[in-house]
C-alpha positions in Angstrom: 3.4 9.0 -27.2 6.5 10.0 -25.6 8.4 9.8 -22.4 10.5 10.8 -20.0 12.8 9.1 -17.5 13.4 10.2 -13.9 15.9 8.4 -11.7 17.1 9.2 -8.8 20.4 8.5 -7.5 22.8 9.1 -4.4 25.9 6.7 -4.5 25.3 4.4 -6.9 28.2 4.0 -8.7 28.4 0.0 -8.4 24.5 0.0 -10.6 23.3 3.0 -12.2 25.0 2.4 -15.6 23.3 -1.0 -15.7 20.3 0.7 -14.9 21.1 3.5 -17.5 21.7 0.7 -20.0 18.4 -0.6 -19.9 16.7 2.1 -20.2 18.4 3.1 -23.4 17.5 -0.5 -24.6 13.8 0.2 -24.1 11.6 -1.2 -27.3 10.0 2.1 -27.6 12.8 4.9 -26.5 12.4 7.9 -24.2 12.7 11.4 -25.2 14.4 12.2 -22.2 16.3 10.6 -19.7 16.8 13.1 -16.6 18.8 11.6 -13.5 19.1 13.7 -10.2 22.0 13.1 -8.4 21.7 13.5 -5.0 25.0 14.8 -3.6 26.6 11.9 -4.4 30.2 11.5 -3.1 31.1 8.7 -5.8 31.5 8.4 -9.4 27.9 8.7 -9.9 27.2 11.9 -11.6 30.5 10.6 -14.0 28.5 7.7 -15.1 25.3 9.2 -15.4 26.5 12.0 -18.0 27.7 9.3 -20.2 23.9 8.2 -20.5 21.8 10.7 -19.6 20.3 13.8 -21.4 20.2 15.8 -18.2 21.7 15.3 -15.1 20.8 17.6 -11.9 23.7 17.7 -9.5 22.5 18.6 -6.0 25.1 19.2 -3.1 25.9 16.7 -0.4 23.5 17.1 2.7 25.4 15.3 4.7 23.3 11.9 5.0 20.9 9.6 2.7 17.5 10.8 2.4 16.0 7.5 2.7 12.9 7.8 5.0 12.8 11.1 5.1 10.8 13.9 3.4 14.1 14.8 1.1 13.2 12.0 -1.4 10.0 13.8 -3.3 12.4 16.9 -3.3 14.7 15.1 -4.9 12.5 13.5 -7.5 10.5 17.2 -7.6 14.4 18.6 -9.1 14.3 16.1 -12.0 10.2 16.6 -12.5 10.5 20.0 -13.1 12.6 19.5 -16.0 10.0 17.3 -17.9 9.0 18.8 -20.5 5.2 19.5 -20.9 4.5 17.8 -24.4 5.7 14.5 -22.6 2.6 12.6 -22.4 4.0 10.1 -20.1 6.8 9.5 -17.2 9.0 6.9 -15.7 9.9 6.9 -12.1 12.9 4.4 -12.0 14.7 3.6 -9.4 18.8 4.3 -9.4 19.2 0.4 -9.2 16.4 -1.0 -11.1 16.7 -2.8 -14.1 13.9 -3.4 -16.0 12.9 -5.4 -19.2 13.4 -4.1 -22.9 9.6 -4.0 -23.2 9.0 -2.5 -19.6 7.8 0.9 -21.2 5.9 -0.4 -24.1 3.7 -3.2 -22.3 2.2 -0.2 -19.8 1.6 2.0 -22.2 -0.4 -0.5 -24.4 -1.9 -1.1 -21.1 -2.6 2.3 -20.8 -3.6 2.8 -24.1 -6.5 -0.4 -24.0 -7.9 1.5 -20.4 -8.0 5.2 -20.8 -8.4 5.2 -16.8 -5.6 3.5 -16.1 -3.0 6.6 -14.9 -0.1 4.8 -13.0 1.3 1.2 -13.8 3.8 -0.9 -12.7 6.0 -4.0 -13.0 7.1 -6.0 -10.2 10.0 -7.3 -8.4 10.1 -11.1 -8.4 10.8 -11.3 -4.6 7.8 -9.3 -4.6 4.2 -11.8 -4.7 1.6 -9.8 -6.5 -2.2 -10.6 -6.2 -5.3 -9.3 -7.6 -5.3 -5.0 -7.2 -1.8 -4.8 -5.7 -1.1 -1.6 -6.1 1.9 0.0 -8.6 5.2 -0.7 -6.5 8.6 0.8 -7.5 9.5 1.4 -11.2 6.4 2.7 -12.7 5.0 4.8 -15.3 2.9 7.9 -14.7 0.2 10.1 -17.4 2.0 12.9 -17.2 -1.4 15.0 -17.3 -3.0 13.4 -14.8 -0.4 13.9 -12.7 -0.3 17.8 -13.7 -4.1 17.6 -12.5 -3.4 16.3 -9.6 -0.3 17.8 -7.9 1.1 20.3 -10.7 3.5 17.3 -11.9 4.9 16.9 -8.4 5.3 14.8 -5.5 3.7 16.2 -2.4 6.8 16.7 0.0 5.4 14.4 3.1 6.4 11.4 4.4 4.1 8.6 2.5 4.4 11.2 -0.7 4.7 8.0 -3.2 1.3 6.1 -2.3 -0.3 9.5 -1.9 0.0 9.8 -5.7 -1.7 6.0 -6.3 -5.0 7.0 -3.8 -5.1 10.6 -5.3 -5.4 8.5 -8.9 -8.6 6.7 -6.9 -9.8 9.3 -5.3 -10.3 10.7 -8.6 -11.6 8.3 -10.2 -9.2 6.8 -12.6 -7.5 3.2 -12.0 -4.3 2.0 -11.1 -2.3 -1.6 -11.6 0.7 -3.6 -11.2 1.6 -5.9 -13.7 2.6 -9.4 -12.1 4.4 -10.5 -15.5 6.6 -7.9 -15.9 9.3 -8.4 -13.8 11.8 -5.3 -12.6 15.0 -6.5 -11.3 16.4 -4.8 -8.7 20.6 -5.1 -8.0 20.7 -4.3 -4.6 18.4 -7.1 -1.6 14.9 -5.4 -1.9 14.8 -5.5 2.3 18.1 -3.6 2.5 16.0 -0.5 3.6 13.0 -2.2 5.2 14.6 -1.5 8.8 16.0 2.0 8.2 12.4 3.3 6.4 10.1 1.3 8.6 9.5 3.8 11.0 8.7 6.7 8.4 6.7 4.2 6.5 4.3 3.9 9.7 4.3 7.6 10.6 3.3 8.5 6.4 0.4 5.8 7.2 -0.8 7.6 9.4 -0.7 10.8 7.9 -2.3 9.4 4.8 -5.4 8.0 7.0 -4.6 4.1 7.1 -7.0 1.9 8.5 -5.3 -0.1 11.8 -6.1 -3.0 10.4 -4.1 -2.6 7.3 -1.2 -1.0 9.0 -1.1 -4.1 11.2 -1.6 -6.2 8.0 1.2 -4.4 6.6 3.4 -4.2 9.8 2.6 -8.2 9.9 4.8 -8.5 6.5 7.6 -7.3 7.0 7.5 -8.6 11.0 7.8 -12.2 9.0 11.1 -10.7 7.3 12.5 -8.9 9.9 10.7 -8.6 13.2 12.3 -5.3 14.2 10.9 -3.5 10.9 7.4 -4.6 11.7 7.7 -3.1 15.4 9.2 0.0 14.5 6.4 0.5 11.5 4.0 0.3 14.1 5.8 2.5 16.4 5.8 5.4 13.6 2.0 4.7 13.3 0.7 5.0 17.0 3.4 8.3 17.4 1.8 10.7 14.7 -1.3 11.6 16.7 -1.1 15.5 16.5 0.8 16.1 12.4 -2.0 17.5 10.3 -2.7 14.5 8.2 -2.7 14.6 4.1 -5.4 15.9 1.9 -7.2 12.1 1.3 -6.4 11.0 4.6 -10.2 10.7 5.2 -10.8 9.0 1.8 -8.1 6.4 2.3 -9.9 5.1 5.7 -13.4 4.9 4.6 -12.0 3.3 1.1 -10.1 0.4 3.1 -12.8 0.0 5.8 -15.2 -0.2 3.0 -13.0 -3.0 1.3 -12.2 -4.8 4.4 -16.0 -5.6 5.2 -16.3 -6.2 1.3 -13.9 -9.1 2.0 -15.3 -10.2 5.1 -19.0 -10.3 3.3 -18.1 -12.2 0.8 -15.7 -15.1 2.7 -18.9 -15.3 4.8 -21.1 -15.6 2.0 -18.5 -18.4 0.3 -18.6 -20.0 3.6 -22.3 -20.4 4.1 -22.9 -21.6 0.1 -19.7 -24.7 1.0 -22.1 -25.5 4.3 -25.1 -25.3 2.1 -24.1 -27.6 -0.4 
């Protein structure tokens, strides 16, 4: 049943040993704990030695990756590493904290559904609802994963929820966990504004109904108006990129579950009138 971490990390001096701490408090402990430092120009890499088993220093780029297709390169550095008799893997963010029993309550979730292939917790400024999807911190069967993408992110922009509808399109499940609650040291919308763009060009490329993108744009429009225009703005642009290999499965599978909804509000609806 074992694991191995992989986090992350460019500049993050002021939270990764919290982070680091945690993890090394988990109920069931990791084999591994691999942290990629991203060309960081802080005390980062420092910290991270005094936790981690490995720790992949990259050189400085120049500027953050965030939004851009650097991030599943970065995460690809510290995948490599795992080694293949790890049955499982936790993606972790270089600023999350999560719970003592964060590791252990997934995998007994995984355990109890042998479908179930990626799980998270959630923030709690984050609402959850029946079939959210796994958001942030999460934990991954490392051989479905091999299956699906040789144990790696695909490096294109949306590269994170490609791995969640690839898990669909296979057939296999995925869920986030509303009670276990990941804390996150840094505001969650700190990068809404800087990724919002990307985020509506990668829904695009991975074949987003417009009627989700606008659900989605609609969220963080509430937060910060700005992000919700310039997700939108990302979306209509990518017209001519070659879109992702389930691009056509993700459109019919949320057209499919939009007029699902709206059958069955309808039907609720008429049964109220008829009573």
């Amino acid at each position: 049943m074992g694991y191995e971490v992989i986090i992350p990390a460019r500049n993050e001096e002021k939270y990764i040993e919290k982070t680091l701490l945690a993890i090394t408090k988990q109920s069931i402990k990791p084999d591994r704990i691999i942290v990629v430092n991203d060309g960081s120009r802080d005390r980062t890499s420092e910290i991270s030695n005094k936790y981690a088993d490995v720790v992949v220093d990259l050189p400085d780029r120049g500027f953050s990756a965030l939004g851009t297709t650097e991030i599943p390169k970065v995460f690809n550095k510290g995948l490599e590493r795992v080694s293949p008799k790890s049955e499982y893997v936790l993606i972790c963010g270089g600023d999350a904290v999560i719970p003592e029993k964060f590791f252990e309550t997934i995998r007994n979730h995984m355990i109890k559904d042998p479908a179930l292939v990626i799980a998270s917790g959630r923030l709690e400024s984050n609402p959850s609802y029946e079939g959210a999807p796994p958001r942030g911190t999460r934990v991954v069967k490392a051989d479905f994963w091999m299956n699906a993408n040789g144990l790696r992110y695909p490096e294109i922009l949306g590269w994170e929820s490609w791995l969640v509808f690839k898990a669909l399109q296979m057939g296999k499940s995925v869920k986030r966990l509303p009670n276990l609650i990941t804390e996150a040291q840094r505001s969650p919308s700190s990068g809404k504004i800087k990724t919002a763009w990307s985020k509506g060009k990668g829904m695009r490329l991975l074949g987003y109904d417009w009627k989700y993108t606008l659900a989605r744009a609609g969220t963080f429009f509430i937060e910060k108006p700005s992000a919700g225009i310039k997700m939108i703005a990302g979306y209509i642009s990518t017209t001519n990129e070659r879109r992702s290999d389930v691009a056509e499965w993700v459109g019919d599978h949320q057209r499919r579950r939009f007029w699902r909804r709206v059958y069955f509000q309808i039907k609720l609806f008429t049964e109220k009138r008829g009573q």
